[in-house]
BARO-578704 format. One record per residue: residue in three letters; x, y, z of N, C-alpha, C in turn. Coordinates in steps of 0.2 Angstrom, whole numbers. Layout:
REM BARO-578704
type ALA, n_u X, n_v Y, n_w Z, ca_u X, ca_v Y, ca_w Z, c_u X, c_v Y, c_w Z
...
This chain:
REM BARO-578704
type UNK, n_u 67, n_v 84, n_w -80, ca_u 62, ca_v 88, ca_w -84, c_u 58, c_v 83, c_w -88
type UNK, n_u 60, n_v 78, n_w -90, ca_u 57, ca_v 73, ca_w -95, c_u 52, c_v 69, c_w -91
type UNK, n_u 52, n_v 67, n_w -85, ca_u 50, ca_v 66, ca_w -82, c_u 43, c_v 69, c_w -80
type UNK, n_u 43, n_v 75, n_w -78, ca_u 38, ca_v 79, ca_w -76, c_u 35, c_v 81, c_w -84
type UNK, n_u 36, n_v 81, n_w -89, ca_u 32, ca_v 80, ca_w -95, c_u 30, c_v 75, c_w -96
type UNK, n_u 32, n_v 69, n_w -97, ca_u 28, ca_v 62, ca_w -94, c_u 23, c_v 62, c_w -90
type UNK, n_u 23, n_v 65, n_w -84, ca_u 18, ca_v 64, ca_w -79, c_u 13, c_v 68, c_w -80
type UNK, n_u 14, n_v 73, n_w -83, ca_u 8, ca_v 80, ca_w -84, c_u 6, c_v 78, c_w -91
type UNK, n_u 9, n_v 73, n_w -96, ca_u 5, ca_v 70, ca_w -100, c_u 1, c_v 64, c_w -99
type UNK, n_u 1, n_v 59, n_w -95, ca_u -1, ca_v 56, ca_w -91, c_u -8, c_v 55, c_w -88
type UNK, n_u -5, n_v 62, n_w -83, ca_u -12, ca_v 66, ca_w -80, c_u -17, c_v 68, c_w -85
type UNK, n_u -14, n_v 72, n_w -90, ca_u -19, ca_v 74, ca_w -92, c_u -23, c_v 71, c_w -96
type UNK, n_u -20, n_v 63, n_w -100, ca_u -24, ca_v 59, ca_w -103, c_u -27, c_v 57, c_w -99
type UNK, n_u -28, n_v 54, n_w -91, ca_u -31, ca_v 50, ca_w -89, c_u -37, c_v 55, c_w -86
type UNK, n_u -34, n_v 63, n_w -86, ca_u -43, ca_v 68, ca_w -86, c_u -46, c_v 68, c_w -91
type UNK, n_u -43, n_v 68, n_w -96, ca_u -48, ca_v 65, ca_w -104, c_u -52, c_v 60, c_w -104
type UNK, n_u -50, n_v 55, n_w -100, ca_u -54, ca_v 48, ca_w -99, c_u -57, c_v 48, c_w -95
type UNK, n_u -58, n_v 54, n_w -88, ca_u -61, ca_v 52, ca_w -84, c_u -60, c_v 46, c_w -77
type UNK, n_u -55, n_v 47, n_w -78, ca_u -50, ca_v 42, ca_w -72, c_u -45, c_v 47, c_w -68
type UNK, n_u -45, n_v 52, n_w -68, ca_u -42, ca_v 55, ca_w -63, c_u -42, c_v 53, c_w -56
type UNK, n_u -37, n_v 52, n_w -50, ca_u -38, ca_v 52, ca_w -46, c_u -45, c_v 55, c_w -43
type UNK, n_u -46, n_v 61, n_w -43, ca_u -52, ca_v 64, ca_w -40, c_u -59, c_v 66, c_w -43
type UNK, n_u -56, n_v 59, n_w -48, ca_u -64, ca_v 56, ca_w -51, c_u -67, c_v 51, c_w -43
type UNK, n_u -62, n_v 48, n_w -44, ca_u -65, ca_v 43, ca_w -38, c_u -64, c_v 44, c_w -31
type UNK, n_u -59, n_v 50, n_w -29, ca_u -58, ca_v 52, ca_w -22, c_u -63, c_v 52, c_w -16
type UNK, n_u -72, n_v 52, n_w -19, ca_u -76, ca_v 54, ca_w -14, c_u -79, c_v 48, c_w -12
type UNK, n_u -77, n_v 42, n_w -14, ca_u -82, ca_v 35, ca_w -13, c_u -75, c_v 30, c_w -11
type UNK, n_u -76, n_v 28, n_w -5, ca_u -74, ca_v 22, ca_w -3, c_u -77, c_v 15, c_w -1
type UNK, n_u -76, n_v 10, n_w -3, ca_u -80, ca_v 3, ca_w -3, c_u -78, c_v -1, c_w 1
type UNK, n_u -81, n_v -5, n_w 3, ca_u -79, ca_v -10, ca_w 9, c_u -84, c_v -18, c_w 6
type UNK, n_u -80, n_v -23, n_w 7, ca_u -83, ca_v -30, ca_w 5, c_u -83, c_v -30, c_w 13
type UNK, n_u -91, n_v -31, n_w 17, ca_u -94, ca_v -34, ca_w 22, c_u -94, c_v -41, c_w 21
type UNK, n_u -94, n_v -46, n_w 28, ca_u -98, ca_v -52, ca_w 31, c_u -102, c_v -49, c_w 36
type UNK, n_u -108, n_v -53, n_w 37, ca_u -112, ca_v -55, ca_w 42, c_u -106, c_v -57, c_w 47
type UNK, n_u -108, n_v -58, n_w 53, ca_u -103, ca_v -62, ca_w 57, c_u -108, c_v -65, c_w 63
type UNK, n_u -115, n_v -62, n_w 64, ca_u -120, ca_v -63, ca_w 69, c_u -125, c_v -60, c_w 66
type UNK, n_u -131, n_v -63, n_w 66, ca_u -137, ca_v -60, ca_w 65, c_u -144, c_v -65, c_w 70
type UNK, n_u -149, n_v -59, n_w 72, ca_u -153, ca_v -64, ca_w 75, c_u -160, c_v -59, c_w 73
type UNK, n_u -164, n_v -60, n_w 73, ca_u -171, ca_v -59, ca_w 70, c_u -177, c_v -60, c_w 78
type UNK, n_u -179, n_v -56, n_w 79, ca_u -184, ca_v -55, ca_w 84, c_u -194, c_v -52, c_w 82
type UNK, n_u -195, n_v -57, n_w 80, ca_u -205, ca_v -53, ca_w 80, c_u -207, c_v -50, c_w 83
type UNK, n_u -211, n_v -45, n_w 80, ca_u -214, ca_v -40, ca_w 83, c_u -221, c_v -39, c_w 82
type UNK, n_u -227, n_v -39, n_w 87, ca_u -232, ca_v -40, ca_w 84, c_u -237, c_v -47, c_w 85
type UNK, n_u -242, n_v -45, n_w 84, ca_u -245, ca_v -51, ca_w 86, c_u -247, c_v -60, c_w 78
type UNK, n_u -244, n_v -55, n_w 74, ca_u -246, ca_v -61, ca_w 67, c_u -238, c_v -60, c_w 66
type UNK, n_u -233, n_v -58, n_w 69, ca_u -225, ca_v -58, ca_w 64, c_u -224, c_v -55, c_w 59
type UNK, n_u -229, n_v -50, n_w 60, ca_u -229, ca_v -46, ca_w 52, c_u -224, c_v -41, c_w 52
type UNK, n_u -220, n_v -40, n_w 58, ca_u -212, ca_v -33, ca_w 60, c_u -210, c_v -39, c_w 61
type UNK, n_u -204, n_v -40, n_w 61, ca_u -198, ca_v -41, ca_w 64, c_u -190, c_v -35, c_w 66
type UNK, n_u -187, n_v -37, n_w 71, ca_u -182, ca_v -33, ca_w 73, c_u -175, c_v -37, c_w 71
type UNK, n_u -171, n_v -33, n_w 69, ca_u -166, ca_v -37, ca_w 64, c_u -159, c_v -34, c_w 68
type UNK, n_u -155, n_v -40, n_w 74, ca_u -148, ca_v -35, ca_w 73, c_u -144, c_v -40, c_w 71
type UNK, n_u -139, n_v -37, n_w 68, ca_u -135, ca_v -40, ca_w 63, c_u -127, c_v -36, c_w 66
type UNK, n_u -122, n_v -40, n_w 67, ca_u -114, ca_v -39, ca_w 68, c_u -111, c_v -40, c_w 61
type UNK, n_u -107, n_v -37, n_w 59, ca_u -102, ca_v -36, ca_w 54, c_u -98, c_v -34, c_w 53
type UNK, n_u -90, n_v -37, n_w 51, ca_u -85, ca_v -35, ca_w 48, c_u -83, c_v -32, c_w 42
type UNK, n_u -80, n_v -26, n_w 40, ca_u -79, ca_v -25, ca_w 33, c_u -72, c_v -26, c_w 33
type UNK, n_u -69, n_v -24, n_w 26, ca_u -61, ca_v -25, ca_w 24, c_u -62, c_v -20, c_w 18
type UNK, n_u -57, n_v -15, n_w 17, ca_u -59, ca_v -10, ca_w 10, c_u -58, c_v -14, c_w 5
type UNK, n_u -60, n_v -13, n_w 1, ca_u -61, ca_v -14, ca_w -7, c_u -58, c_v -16, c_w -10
type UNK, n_u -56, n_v -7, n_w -13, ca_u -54, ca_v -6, ca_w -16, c_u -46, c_v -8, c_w -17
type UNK, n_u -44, n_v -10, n_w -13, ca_u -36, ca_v -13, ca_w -13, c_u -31, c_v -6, c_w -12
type UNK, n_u -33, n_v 0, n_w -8, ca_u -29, ca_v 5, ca_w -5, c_u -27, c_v 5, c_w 0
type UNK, n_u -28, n_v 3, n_w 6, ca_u -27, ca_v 2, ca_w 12, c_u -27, c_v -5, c_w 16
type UNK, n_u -24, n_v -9, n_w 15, ca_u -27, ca_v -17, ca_w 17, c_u -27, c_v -16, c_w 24
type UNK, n_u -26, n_v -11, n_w 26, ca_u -25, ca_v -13, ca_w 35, c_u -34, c_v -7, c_w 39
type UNK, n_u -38, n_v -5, n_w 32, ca_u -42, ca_v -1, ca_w 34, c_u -49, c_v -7, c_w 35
type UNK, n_u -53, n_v -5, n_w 38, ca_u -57, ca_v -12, ca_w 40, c_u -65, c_v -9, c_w 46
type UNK, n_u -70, n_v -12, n_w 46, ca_u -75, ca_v -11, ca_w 50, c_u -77, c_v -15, c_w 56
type UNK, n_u -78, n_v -14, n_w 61, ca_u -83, ca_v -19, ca_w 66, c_u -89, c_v -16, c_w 67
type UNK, n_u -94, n_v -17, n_w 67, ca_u -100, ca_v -12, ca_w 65, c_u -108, c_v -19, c_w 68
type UNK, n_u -112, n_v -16, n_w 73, ca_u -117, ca_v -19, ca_w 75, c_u -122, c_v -12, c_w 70
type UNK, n_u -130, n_v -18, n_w 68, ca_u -134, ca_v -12, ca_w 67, c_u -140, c_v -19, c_w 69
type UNK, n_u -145, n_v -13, n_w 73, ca_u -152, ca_v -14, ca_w 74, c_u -158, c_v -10, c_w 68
type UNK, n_u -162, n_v -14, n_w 64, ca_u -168, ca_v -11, ca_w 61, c_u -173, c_v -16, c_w 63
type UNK, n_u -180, n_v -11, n_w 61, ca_u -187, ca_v -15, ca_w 59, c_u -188, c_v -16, c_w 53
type UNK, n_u -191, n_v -20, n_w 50, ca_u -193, ca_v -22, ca_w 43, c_u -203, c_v -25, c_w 46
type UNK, n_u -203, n_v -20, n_w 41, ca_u -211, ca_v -24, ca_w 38, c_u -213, c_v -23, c_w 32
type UNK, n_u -213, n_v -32, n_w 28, ca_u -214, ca_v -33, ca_w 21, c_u -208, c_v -31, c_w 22
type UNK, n_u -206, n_v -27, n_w 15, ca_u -202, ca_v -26, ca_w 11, c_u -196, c_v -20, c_w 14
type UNK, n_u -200, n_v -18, n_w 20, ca_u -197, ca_v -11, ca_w 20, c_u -193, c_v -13, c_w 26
type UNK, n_u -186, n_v -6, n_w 28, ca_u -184, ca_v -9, ca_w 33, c_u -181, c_v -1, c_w 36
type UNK, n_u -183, n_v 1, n_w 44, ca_u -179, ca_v 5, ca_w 47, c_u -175, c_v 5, c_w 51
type UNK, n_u -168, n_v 8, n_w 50, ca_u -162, ca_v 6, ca_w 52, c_u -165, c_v 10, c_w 61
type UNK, n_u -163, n_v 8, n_w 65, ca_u -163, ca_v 12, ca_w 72, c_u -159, c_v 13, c_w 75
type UNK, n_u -155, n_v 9, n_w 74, ca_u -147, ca_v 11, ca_w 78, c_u -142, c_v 7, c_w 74
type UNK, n_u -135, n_v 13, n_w 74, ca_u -131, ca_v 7, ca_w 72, c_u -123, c_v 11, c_w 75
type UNK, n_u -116, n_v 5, n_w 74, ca_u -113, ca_v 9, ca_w 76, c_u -107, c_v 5, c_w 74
type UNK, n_u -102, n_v 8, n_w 73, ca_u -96, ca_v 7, ca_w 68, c_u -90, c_v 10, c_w 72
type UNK, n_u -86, n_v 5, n_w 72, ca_u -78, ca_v 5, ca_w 74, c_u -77, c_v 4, c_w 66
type UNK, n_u -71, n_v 12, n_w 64, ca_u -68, ca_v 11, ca_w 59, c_u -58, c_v 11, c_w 62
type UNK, n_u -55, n_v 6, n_w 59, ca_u -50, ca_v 7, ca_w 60, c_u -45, c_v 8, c_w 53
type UNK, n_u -40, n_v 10, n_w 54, ca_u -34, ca_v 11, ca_w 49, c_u -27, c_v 13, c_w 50
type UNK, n_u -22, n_v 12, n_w 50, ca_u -15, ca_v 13, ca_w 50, c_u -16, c_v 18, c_w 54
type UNK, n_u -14, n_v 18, n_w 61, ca_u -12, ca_v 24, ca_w 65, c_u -18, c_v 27, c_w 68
type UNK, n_u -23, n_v 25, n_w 65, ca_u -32, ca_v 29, ca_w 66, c_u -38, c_v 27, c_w 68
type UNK, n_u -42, n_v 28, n_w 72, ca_u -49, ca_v 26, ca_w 73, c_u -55, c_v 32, c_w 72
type UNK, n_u -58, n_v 27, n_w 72, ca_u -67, ca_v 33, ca_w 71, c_u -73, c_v 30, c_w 73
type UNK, n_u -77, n_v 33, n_w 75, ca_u -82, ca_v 29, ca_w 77, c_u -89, c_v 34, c_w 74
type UNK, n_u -91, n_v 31, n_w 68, ca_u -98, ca_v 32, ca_w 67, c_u -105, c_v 30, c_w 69
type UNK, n_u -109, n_v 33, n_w 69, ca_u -114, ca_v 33, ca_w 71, c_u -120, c_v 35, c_w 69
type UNK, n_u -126, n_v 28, n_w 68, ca_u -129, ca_v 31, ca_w 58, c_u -134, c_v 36, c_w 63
type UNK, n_u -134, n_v 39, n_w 57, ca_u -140, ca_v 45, ca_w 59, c_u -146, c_v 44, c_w 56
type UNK, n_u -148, n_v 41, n_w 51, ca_u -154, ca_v 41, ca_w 47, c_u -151, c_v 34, c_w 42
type UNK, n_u -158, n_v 32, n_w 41, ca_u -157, ca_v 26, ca_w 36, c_u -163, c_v 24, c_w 34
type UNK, n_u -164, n_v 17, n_w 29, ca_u -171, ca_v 14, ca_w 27, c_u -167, c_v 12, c_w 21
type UNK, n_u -170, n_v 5, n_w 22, ca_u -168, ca_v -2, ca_w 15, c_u -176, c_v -4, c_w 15
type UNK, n_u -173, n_v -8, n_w 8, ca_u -180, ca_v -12, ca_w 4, c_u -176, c_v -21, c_w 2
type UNK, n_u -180, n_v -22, n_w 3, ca_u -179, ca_v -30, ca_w 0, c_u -184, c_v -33, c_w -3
type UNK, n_u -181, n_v -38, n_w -9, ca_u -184, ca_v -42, ca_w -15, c_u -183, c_v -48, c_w -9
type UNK, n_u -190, n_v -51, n_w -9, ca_u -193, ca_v -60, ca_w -5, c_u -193, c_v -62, c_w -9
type UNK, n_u -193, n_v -71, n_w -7, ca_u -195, ca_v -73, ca_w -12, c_u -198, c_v -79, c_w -7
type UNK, n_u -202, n_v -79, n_w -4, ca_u -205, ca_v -85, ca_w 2, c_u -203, c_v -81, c_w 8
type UNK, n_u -198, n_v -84, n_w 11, ca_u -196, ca_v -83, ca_w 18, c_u -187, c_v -80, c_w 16
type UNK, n_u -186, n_v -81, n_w 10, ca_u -179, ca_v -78, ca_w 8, c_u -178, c_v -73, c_w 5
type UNK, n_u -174, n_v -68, n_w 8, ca_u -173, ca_v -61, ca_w 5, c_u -166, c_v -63, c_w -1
type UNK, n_u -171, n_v -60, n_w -8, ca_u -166, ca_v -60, ca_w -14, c_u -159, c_v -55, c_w -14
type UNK, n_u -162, n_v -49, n_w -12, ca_u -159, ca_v -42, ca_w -10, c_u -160, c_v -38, c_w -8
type UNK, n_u -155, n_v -34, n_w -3, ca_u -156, ca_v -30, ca_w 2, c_u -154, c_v -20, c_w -1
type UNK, n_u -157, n_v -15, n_w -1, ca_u -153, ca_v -11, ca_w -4, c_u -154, c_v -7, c_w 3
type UNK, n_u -149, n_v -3, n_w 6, ca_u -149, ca_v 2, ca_w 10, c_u -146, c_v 9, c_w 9
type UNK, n_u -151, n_v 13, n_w 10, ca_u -146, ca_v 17, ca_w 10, c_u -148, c_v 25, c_w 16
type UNK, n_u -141, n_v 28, n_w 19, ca_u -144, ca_v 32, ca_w 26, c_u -136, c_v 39, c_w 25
type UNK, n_u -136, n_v 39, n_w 30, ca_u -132, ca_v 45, ca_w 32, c_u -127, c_v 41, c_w 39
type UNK, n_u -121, n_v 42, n_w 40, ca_u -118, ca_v 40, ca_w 47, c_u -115, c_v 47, c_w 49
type UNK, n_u -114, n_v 49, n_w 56, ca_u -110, ca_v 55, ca_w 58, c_u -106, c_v 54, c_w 62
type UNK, n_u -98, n_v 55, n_w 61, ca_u -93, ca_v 53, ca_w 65, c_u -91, c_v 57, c_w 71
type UNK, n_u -96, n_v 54, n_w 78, ca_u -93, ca_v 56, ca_w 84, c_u -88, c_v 56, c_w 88
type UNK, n_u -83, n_v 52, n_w 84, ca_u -74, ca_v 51, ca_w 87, c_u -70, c_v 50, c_w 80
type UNK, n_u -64, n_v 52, n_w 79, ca_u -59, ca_v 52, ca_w 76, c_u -55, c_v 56, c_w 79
type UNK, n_u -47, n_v 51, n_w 76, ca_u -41, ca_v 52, ca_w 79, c_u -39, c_v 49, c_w 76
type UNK, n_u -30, n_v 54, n_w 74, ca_u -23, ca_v 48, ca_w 69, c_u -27, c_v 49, c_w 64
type UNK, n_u -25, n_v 46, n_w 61, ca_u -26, ca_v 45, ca_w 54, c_u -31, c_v 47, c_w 49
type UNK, n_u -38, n_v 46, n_w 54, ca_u -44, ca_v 47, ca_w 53, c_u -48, c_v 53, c_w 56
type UNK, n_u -43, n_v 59, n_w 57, ca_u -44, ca_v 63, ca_w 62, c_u -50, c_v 67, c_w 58
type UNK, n_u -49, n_v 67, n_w 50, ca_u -54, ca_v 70, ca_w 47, c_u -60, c_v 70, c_w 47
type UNK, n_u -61, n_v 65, n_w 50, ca_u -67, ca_v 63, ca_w 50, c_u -72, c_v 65, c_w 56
type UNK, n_u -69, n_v 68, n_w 60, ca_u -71, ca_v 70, ca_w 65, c_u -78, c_v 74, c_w 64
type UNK, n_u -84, n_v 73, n_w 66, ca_u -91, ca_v 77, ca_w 66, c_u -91, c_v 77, c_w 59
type UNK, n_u -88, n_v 74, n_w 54, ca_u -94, ca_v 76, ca_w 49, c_u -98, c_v 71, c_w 48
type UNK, n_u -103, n_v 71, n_w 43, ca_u -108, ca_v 65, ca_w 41, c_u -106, c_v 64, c_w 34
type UNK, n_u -108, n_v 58, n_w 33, ca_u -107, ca_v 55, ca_w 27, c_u -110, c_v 49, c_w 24
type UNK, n_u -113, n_v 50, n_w 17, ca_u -118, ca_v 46, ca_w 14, c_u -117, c_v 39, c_w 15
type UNK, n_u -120, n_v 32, n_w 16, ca_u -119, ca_v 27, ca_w 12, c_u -125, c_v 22, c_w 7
type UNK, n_u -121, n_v 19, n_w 6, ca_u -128, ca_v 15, ca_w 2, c_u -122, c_v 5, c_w 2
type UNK, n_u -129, n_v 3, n_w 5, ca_u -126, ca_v -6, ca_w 5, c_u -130, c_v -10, c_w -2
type UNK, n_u -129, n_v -16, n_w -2, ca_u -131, ca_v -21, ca_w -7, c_u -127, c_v -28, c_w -7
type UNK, n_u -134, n_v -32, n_w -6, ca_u -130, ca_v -36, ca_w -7, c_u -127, c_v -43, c_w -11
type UNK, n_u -121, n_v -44, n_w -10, ca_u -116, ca_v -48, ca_w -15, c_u -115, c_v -54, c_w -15
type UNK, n_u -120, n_v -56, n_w -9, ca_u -120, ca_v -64, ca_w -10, c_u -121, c_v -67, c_w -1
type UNK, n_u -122, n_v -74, n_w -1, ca_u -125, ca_v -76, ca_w 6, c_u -121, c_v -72, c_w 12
type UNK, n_u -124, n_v -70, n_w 15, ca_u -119, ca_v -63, ca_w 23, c_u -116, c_v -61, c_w 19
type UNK, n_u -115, n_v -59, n_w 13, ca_u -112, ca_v -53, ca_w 14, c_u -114, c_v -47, c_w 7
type UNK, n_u -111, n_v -39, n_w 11, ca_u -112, ca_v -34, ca_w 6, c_u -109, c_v -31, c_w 3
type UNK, n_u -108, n_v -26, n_w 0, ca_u -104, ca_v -21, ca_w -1, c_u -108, c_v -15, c_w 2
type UNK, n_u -102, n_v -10, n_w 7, ca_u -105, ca_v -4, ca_w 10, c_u -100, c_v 1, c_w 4
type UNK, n_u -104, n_v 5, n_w 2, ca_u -101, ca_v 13, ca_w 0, c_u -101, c_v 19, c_w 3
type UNK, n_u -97, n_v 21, n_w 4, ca_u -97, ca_v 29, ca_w 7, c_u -96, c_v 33, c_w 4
type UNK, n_u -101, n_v 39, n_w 3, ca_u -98, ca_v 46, ca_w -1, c_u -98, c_v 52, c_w 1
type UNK, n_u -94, n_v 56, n_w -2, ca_u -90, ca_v 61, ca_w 3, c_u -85, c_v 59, c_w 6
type UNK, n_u -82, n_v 54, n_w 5, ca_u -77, ca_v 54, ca_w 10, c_u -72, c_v 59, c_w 7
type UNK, n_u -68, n_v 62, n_w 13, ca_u -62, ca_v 65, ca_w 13, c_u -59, c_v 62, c_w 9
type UNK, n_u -56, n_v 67, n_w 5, ca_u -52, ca_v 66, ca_w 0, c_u -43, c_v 63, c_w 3
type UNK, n_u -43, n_v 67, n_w 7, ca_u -35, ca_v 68, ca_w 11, c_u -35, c_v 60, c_w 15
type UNK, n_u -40, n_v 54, n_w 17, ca_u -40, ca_v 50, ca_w 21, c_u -39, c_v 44, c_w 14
type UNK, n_u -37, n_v 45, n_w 9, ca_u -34, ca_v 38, ca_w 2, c_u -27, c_v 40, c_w 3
């Protein structure tokens, strides 16, 4: 009995503060590397370029250390601006797989010469495969937005994520 009024006091202070678990259940983060990236011109003065990029991610947050991403993406970028055109995503986790598939996207980036200061992206992905663990995920879509944290690499966020998949 003591026990359970410790916890529902607990809970409750941490919903006063705004730290309830299901403040944060709808956002999951990932710390990305580049792992491969190759840049192709397009055009006759080099003013497009096509941009595919391989990457690993690892979550964040420190909930799942066995949850992780292998992920290729294709855009164009002209100046500042960038469209995603394909991309795709092996998502794994304890007992689970999913395979994403972005639907819609567009980044901007700060230059500075021939050097991008930062990247900001942000699109939609819809999960055309889950299974195990990650069954949830099956056919829905789900927001992201990247940024990034330092030489290759970003941080990817997803919103909406299933609450039931923490």
């Amino acid at each position: 009995m003591r026990r359970a009024v410790i916890a529902f006091a607990l809970s409750s202070a941490l919903d006063l503060l705004g730290l309830s678990a299901s403040a944060v259940a709808d956002t999951r983060r990932y710390a990305c590397t580049i792992t491969a990236a190759d840049r192709e011109p397009v055009g006759v003065r080099n003013e497009r370029v096509i941009l595919t990029v391989q990457y690993g991610c690892r979550i964040a947050d420190g909930l799942s250390s066995d949850a992780g991403i292998t992920a290729v993406s294709v855009s164009e970028w002209a100046a500042d601006k960038g469209t995603y055109l394909a991309s795709l995503e092996f998502h794994r986790a304890l007992e689970g797989v999913a395979i994403g598939q972005l639907s819609e996207a567009t980044g901007f980036s700060s230059m500075e010469g021939e050097q991008g200061i930062a990247v900001a992206t942000s699109g939609t992905t819809v999960f055309k495969f889950a299974s195990g663990s990650l069954a949830t995920l099956s056919g829905k879509t789900l927001k992201f937005t990247t940024k990034l944290t330092g030489l290759r690499s970003f941080e990817l966020e997803f919103t909406d994520w299933p609450e039931s998949l923490f």
